[in-house]
N, C-alpha and C positions, 0 to 999 in steps of 0.2 A: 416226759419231763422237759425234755427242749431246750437244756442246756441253763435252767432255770434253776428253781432250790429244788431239790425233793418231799415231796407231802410228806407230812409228820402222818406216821402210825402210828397206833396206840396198840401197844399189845396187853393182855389183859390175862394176868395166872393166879386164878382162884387154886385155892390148895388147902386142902384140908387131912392132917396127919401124911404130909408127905415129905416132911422135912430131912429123910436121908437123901430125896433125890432131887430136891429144890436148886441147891446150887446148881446140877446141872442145867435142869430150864432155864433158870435166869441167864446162868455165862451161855445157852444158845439162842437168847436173844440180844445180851449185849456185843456178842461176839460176830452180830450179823454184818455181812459185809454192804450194808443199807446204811445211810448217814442218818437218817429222820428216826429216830424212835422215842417213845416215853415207855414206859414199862410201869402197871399198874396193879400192885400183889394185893388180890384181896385175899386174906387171911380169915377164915370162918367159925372158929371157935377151936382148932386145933389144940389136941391135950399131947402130943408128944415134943416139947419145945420147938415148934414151928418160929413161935415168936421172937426167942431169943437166936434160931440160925438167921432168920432175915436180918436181926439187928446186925450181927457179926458180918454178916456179908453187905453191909449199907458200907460198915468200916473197910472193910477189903480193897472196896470198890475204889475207895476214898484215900487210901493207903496205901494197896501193896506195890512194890517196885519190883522189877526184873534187871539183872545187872547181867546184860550180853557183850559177848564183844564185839567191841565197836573197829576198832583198827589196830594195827602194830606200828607204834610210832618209830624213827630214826633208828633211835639206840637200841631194839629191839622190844620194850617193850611192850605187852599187850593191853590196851587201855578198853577199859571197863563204863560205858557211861552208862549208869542208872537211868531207867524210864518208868514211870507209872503203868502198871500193868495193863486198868482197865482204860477201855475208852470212857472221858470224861464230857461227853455231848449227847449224855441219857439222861434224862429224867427218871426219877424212877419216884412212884407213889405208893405207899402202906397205907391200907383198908383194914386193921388190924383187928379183928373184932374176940370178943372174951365169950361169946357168944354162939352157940352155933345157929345160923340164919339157915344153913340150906344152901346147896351148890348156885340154885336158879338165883337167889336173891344174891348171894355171891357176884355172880357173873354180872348180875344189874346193877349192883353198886360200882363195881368196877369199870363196864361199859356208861352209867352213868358220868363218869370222872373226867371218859377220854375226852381228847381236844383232837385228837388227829383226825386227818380227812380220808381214811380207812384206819379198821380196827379187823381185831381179832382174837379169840384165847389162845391160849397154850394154859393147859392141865398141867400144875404143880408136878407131876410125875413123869411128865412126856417130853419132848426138846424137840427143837427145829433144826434143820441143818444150815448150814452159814450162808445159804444163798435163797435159802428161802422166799425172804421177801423182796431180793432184787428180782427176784422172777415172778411175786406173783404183785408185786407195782404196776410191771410194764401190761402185764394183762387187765389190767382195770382203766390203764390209761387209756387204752384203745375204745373205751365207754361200755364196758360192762360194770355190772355193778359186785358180784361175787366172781371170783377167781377162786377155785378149788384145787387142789395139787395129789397124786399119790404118796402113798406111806408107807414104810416098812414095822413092821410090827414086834417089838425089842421086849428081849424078857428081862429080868432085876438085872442083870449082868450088861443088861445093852446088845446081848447077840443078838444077829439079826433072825428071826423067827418063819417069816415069810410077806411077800408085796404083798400091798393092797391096792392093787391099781384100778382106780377109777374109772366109768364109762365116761364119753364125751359127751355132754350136756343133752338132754333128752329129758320131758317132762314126766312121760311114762316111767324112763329106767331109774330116771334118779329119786322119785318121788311118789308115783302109783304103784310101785309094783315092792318097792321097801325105801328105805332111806339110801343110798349109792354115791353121797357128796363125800362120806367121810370127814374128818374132823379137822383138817388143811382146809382152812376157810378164810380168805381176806375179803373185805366188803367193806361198800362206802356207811362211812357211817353215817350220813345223813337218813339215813331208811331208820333207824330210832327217832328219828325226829318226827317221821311220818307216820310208823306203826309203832311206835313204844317199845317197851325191852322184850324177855324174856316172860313167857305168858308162868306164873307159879301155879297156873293149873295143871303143867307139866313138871313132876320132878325129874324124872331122868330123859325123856325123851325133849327135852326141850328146845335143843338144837335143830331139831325135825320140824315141830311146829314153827318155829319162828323162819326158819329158811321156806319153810310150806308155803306161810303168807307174805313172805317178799315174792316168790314166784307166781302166790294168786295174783299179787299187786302190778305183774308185771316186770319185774324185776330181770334182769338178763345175765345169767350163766356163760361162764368162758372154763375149759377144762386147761391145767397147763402138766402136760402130760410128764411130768417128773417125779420121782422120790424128794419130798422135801420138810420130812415131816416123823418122826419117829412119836410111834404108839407104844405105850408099855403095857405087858399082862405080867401079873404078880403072880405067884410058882406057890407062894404061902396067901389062904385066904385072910384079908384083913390087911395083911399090906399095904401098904399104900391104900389102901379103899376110900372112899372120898363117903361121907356119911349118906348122901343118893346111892350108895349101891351097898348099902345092909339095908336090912329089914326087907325080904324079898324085893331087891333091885329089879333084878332078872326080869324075876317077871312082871313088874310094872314097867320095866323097856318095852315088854311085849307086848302087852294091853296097848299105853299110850300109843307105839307106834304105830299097831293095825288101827287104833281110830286114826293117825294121820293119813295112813295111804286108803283106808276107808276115804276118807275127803280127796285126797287128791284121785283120788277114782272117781269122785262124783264131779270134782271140779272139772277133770277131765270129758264125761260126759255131758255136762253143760254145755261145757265151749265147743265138743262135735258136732252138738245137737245145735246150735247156734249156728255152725258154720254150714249147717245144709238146707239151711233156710233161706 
């Protein structure tokens, strides 16, 4: 950054029926300790009043005060001065739909919207830790284009469950042999300019395919080997479930994904078979 502004990021939290645990997503992205953010909720036709927690929480945002103490003046006194709770230098945008579109179109409405010069999701149900995206900035600034990070894996409660630590960038580990990025993902967003959104050919594996073709494209991987990303699994089925994972989710994760590492196996033996030429 160079002592310059910081790039605006766009973070992007599709959600659908996840609104017990929305507020926390949002307060871990506006609570990052990164200056540049917009924050854009796409809302997918949600029936458990998703709609009405995000309006209360636009007011929160806009509203609430924290009275700490400030000092003890002369006479003993302890004085109180009121502050605005949240930070007010977020944008935040509602994609509010009556509608259910589907996670994929979701996520393209919302990456459609952004304006910052990397982007990202965060899942309605999952949260970032506060340092997040000051560490995974500095790694893109160095000219890669995706920066991926490790997770911990958090049940309704938030305990932590077990890491997911990431391999270091490998074409094989992270892509021929299954998907390995994990879902800690910043990236420039210019590569929607060049390859479009989210393919709706994929419903739940979508993240596989689209990362698959920035990598065909060339694209350049940087691992930043920290916990900075909390995953949640739900204890009760249906919970928090995003409509991509009913109707045998599962196993069209399965299907879609072995056709992606299908391809990146093949992409893989192109480019060997090119290079012994």
């Amino acid at each position: 950054m160079n002592g310059g502004k910081a790039p605006l990021v766009s973070v992007i939290v599709p959600t659908y029926n996840q609104g017990h645990y929305l507020r926390q997503a949002l307060d871990s992205v506006m609570f990052q300790d990164y200056p540049e953010i917009e924050i854009i909720i796409s809302n997918f036709g949600s029936t458990d009043g998703t709609s009405d927690i995000i309006r209360d929480y636009l007011n929160t945002v806009k509203t609430e005060h924290v009275d700490p103490v400030s000092h003890m003046a002369e006479d003993g006194t302890v004085v109180r001065l009121p502050k605005i709770a949240y930070p007010q230098n977020r944008s935040i945008t509602v994609l509010d739909s009556t509608e259910n579109i589907g996670g994929t179109a979701a996520y393209n409405e919302g990456f459609q919207k952004a304006t910052g010069t990397y982007c990202m999701y965060l899942v309605g149900d999952d949260y970032l830790l506060p340092n997040a995206l000051s560490e995974l900035v500095p790694a893109l600034e160095t000219g890669v284009d995706v920066a991926y990070a490790d997770m911990f894996v958090v049940n309704d409660q938030g305990h932590i469950l077990h890491h997911l630590e990431k391999p270091d960038y490998d074409f094989a580990a992270c892509f021929a042999q299954w998907f390995h990025l994990g879902v800690c993902r910043l990236y420039r967003r210019e590569w929607h300019d060049r390859l479009g959104f989210y393919s709706t050919d994929f419903r739940n594996a979508n993240d596989y395919d689209f990362m698959l073709r920035l990598a065909e494209a060339g694209a350049l991987f940087k691992r930043v080997p920290k916990v900075l990303y909390c995953t949640r699994i739900h204890e009760k089925s249906g919970e928090g479930e995003t409509a991509n994972w009913r109707d045998n989710g599962y196993e069209n994760l399965l299907r879609e994904s072995k056709e992606c590492a299908q391809r990146a196996r093949n992409h893989l033996s192109r480019t060997e078979a090119e290079d012994e030429r």
